[in-house]
N, C-alpha and C positions, 0 to 999 in steps of 0.2 A: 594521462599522467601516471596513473599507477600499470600500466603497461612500459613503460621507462623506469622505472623503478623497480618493478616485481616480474617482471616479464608476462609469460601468457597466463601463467597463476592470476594474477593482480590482476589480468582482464579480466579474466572470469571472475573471480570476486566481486570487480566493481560492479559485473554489468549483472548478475545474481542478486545483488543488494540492490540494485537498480531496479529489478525485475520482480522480484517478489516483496520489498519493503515499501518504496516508494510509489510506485505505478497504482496501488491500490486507494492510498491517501489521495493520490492526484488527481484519480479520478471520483473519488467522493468529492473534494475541493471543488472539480471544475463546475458545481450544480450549485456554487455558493458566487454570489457576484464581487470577485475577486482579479486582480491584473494576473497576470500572466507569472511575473517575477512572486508574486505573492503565493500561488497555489504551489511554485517549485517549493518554495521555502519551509512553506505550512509542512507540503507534502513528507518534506524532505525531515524534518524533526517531531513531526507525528511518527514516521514512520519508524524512525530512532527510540522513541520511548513509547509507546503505544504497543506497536508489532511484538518486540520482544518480553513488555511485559505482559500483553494478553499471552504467548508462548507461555511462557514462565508458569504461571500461574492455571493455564492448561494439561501441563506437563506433570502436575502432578495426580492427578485423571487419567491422562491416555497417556500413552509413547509420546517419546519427546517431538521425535521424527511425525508422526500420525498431528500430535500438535500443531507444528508448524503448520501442516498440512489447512487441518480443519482452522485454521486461522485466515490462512489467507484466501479461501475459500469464502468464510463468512464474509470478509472485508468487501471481493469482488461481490458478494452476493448484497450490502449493504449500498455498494456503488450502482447498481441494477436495480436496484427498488429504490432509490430516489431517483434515476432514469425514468423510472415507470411510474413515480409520481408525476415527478416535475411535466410528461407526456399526458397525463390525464388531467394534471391542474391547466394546462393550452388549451385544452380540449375544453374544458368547463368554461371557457372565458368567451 
């Protein structure tokens, strides 16, 4: 949709917000027993106020740019250690 409207700009926007905002929530979410439609949505407005205010609030620490960085870094890194629980909490049972 926003490829019809903005052209290839508006692609890359949506699929960049897609990419670095959401994907990271989704897969924190998917380790929570949740539907399908549920983990998009969580994902989806976590990612909207969560992301840009942990930035925010980083930003004024390191480079804005560096911010974002180490943000969604931590995020994927917080997604891998409940991975690595949730694989050793199997293993324990």
């Amino acid at each position: 949709l926003s490829y019809v409207f903005f052209g290839f700009v508006g692609m890359k926007t949506a699929v960049g917000f897609a990419l670095l905002v959401v994907i990271p929530f989704y897969a924190i979410f998917s380790f929570f027993k949740c539907q399908e439609l549920e983990k998009i949505f969580f994902s989806f407005f976590a990612g909207i106020t969560l992301f840009p205010s942990l930035v925010y609030l980083l930003g004024f620490v390191v480079p804005f740019k560096l911010a974002i960085a180490l943000v969604f870094i931590f995020l994927l890194a917080c997604a891998g250690g409940l991975h690595l629980y949730s694989k050793k909490k199997e293993q324990g049972n």
